[in-house]
C-alpha positions as CSV (number, residue, x, y, z in Angstrom):
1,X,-20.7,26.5,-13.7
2,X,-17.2,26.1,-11.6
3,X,-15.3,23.1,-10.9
4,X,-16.7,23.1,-7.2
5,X,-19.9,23.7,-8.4
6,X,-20.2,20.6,-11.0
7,X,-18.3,18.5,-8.0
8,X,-21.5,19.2,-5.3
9,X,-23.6,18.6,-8.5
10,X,-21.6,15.3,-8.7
11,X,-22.4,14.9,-5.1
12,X,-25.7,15.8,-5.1
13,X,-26.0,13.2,-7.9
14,X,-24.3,9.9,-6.7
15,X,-23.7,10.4,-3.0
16,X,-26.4,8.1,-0.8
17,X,-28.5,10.2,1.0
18,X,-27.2,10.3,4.3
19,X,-23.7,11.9,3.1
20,X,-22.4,14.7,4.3
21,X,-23.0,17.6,1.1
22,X,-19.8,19.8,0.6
23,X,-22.5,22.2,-0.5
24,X,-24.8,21.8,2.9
25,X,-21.3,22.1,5.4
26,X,-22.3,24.1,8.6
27,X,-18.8,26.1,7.5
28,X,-15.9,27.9,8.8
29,X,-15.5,29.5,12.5
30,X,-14.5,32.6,9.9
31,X,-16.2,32.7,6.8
32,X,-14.5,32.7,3.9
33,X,-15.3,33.0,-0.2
34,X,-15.2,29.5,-1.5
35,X,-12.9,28.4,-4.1
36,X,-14.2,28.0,-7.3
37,X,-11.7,24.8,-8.4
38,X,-12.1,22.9,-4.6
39,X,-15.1,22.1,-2.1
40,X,-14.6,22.8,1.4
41,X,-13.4,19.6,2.3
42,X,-10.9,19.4,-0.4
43,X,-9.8,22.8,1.0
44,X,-9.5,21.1,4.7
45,X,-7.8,18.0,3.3
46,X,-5.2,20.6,1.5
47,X,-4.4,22.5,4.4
48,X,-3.9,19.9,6.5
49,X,-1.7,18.3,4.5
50,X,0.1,20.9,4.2
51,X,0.3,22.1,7.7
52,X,3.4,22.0,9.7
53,X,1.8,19.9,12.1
54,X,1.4,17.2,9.7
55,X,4.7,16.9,8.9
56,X,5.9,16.4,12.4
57,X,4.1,13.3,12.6
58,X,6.7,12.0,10.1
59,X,9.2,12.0,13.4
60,X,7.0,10.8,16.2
61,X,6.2,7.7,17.6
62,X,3.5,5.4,17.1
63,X,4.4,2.2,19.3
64,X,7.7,1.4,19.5
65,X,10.0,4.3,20.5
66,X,12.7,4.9,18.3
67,X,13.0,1.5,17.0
68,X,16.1,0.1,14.7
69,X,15.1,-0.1,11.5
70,X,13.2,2.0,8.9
71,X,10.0,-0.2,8.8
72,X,8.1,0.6,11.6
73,X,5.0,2.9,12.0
74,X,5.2,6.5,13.2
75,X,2.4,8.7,13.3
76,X,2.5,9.9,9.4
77,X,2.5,6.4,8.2
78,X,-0.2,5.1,10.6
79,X,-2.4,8.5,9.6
80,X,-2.2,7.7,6.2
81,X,-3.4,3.8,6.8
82,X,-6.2,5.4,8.4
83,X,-6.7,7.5,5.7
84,X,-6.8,4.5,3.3
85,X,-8.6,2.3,4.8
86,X,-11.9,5.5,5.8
87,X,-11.7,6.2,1.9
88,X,-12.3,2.8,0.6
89,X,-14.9,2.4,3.4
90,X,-16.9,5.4,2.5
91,X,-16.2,5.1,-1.4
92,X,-18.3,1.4,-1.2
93,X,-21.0,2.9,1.2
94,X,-21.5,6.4,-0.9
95,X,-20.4,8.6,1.9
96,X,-18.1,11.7,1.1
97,X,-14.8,10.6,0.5
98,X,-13.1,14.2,1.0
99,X,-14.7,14.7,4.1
100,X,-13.5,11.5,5.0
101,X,-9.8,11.9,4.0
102,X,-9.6,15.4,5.5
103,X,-10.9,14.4,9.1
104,X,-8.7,11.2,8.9
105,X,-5.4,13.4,7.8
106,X,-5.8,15.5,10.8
107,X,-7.3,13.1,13.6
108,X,-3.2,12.5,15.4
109,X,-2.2,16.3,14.8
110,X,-2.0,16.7,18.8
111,X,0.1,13.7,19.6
112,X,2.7,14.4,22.0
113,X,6.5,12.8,21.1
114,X,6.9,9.5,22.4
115,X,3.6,8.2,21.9
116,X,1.1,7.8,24.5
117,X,4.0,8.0,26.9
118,X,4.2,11.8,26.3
119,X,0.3,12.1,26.8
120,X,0.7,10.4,30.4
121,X,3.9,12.5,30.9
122,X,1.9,15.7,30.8
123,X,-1.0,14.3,32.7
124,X,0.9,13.9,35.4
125,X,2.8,17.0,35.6
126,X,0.1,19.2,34.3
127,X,-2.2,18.0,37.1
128,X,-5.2,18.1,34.3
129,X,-6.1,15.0,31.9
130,X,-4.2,15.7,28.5
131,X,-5.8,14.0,25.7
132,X,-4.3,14.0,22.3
133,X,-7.9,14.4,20.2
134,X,-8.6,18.1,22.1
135,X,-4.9,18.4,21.1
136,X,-5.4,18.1,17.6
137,X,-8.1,20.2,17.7
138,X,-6.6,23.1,19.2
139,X,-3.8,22.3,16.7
140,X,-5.9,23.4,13.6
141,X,-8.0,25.7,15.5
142,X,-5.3,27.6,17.1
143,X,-1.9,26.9,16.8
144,X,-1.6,26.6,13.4
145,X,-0.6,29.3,10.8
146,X,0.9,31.4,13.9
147,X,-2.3,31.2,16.3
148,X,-4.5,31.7,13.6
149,X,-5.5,28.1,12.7
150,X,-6.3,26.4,9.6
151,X,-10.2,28.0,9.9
152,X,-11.8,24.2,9.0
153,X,-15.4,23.1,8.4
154,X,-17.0,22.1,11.4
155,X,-17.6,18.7,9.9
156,X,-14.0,17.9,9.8
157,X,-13.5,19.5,13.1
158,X,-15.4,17.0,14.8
159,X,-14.7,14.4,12.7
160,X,-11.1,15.0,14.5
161,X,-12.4,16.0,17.8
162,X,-14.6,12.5,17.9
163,X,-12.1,10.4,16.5
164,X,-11.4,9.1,20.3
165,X,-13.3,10.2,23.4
166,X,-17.3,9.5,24.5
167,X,-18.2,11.2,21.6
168,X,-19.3,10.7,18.3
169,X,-19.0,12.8,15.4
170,X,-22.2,13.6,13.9
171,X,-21.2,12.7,10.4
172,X,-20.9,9.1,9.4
173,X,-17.7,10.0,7.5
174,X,-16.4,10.9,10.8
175,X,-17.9,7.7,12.4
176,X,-15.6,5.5,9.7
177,X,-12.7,7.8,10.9
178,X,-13.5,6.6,14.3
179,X,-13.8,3.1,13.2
180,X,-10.9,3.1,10.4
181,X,-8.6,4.2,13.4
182,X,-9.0,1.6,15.4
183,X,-8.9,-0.9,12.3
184,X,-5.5,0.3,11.6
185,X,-3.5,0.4,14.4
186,X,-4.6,-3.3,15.8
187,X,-3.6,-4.6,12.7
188,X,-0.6,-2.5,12.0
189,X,0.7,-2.9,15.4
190,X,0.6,-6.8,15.1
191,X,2.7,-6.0,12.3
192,X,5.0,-3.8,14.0
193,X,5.1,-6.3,17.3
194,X,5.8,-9.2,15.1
195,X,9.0,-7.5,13.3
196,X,10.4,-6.3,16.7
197,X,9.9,-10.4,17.7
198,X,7.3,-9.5,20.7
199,X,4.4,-11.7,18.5
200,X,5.0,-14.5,16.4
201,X,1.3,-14.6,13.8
202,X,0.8,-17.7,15.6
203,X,0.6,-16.1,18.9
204,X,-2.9,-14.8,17.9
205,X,-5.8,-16.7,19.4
206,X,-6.7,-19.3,17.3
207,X,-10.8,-18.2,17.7
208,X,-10.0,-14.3,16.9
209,X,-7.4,-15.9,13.6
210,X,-10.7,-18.0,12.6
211,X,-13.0,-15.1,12.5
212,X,-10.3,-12.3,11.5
213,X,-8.0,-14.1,9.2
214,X,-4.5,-15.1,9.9
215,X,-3.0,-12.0,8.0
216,X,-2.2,-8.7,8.1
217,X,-4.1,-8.3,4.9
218,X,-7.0,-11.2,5.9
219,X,-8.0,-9.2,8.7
220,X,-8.1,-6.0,7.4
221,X,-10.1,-7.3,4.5
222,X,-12.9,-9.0,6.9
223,X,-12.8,-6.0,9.0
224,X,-13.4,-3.7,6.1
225,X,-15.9,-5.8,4.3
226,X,-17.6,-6.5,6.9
227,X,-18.2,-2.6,7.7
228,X,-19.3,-1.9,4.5
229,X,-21.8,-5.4,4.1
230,X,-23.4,-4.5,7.8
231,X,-23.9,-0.4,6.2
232,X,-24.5,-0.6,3.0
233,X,-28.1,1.2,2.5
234,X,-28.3,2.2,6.2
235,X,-27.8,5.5,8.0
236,X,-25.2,4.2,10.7
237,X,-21.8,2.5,10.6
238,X,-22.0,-1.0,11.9
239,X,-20.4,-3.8,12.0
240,X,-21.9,-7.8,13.0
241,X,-21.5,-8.5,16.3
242,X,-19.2,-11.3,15.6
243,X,-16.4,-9.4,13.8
244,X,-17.1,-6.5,16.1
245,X,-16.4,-8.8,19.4
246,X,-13.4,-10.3,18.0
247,X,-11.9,-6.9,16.9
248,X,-12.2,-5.6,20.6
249,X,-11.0,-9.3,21.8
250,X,-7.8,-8.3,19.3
251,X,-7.3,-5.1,20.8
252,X,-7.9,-6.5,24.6
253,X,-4.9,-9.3,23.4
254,X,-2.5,-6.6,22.1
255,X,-2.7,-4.2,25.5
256,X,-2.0,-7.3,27.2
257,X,0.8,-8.5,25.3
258,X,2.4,-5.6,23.5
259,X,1.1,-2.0,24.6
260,X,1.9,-3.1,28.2
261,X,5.0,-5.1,27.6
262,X,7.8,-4.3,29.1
263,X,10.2,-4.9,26.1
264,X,7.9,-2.4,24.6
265,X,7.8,-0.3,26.5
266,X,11.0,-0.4,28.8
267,X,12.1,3.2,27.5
268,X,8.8,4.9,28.6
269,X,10.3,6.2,31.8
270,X,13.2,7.8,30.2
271,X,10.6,9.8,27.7
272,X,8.3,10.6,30.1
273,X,11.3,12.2,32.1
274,X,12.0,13.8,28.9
275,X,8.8,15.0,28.4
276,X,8.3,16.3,32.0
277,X,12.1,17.6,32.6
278,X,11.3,19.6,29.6
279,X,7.6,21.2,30.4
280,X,9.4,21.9,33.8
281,X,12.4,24.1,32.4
282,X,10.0,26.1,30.0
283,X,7.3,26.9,32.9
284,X,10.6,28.7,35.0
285,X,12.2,30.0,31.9
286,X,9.3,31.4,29.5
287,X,11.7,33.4,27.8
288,X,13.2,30.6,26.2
289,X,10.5,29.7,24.5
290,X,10.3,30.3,20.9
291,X,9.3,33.7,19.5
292,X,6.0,32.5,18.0
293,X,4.7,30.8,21.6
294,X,5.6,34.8,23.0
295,X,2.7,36.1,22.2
296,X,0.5,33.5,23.4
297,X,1.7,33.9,26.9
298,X,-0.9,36.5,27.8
299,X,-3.8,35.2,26.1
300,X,-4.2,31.8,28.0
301,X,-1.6,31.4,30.0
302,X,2.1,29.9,30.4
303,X,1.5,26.3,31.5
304,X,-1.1,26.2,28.3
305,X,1.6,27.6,26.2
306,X,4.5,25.0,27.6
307,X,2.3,22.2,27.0
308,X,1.1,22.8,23.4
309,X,4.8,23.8,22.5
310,X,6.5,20.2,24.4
311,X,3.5,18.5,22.9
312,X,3.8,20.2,19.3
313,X,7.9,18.3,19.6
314,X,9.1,15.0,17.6
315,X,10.5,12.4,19.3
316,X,13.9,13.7,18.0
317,X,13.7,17.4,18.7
318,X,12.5,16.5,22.3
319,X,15.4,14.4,23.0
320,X,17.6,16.9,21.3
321,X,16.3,20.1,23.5
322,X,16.8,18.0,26.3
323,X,20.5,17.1,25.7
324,X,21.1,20.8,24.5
325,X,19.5,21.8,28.4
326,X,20.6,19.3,30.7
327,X,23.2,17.5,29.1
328,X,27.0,18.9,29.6
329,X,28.8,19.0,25.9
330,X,32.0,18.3,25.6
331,X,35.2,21.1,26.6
332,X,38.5,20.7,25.2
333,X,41.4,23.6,25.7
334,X,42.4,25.1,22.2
């Protein structure tokens, strides 16, 4: 018996019954020989990880754009929270935790620079809704590995896919990525808002700090626990109405007083300018692009091809291409 083999055993054995089975995956887009030392969703967890893609989100935004000071979020760090906090989620309910991990490590793949700035950005000049969970999508499906994708389960693909959106994914692994997502950045942004002295803790509504906690780690605890207490034994992730209602109360308070703030957000303008100055120049001058967007251009078309390569930027590159294009440098007489 392989190693893959005694881990879907292992599976088999402990996993509740409404887990997703490595063994019973609906598989690849291209079929491929399994591994004999990995499941499949160790595999997609692995590729991920060690995608290109992934490391971008080390450089890109998740609130606060190009904050002072090394202790903020960016995409990397918030992916991994999620990451965390879907494990220990589906470890206490019996759900698959590689499944989990993978779909969590790849949910923020197609976030453009600057945040949701850079999503609005090419909204608006693309004339078409650009949503960043049909971007990470595309990201493993296609644009990785030089068009050819990283070739995932289908489980993990719409574990990523439903992260965000009307859907859900079918999986309930993918249902706690959904969830864990939305646990993490509330909480992390408070923590984020708080250091950049937009929130002070005692800002929080004293009825949400009462049900919550008045923590960082207090409210991620009830949130957690109280996921796993309302699902423990059941086929659905739930949570009591209670928590649940002052969780979207949280989130309702931090739109209102840091995701539209204006201290928060006073640089938006100049990324979206960025962003769009930037798809603009590419669309009249396709030969710019890189040589492994060229032969994309016939297959779906140049404003497709601008977008996912401006989307695919850091916050840093982007700022950078745009001072090397529109920026004058410096001229001196030697």
């Amino acid at each position: 018996m392989t190693i893959r083999e005694m881990i879907e055993q292992r599976e088999r054995d402990s996993l509740a019954p409404y887990a997703a089975l490595s063994a019973q995956s609906k598989g690849r887009g291209r079929p491929e020989p399994e591994r004999d030392d990995r499941t499949c969703y160790q595999r997609d967890a692995d590729r991920i990880l060690h995608s290109r893609s992934f490391r971008r989100l080390m450089h890109k935004t998740q609130v606060f754009l190009q904050p002072e000071g090394d202790h903020y979020r960016t995409r990397m760090t918030h992916t991994l929270e999620v990451a965390r906090i879907a494990r220990t989620i589906a470890r206490a309910l019996g759900l698959n935790e590689d499944l989990t991990e993978a779909a969590a490590m790849g949910h923020d793949l197609g976030h453009t620079p600057f945040g949701h700035a850079g999503e609005k950005a090419l909204t608006e000049v693309m004339g078409t809704e650009f949503h960043h969970n049909e971007q990470s999508l595309r990201v493993v499906d296609k644009l990785e590995k030089d068009g050819r994708g990283l070739n995932l389960t289908y489980e993990v693909r719409r574990g990523i896919l439903c992260h965000s959106g009307p859907d859900l994914p079918e999986t309930l692994e993918g249902q706690i990525v959904r969830l864990s997502d939305r646990i993490a950045y509330i909480n992390h942004d408070i923590d984020d808002a708080v250091r950049a002295g937009i929130l002070k803790n005692e800002d929080i509504p004293r009825d949400l700090a009462a049900v919550l906690g008045e923590t960082h780690s207090q409210r991620i605890n009830t949130l957690v626990s109280d996921v796993v207490n309302s699902s423990r034994n059941r086929p659905v992730i739930a949570m009591t109405p209670a928590v649940e209602a002052a969780m979207l109360e949280l989130r309702e308070f931090m739109f209102e007083r840091v995701y539209r703030n204006p201290v928060a957000k006073g640089e938006e303008v100049k990324a979206r300018r960025i962003i769009q100055e930037l798809y603009k120049y590419y669309l009249e001058h396709p030969e710019k692009l890189p040589q492994d967007f060229q032969p994309q251009l016939d297959l779906e078309g140049l404003p497709r091809i601008v977008c996912d390569y401006v989307a695919g930027m850091t916050d840093k590159y982007a700022v950078y291409k745009f001072e090397e294009i529109f920026v004058p440098t410096g001229w001196a007489v030697r």
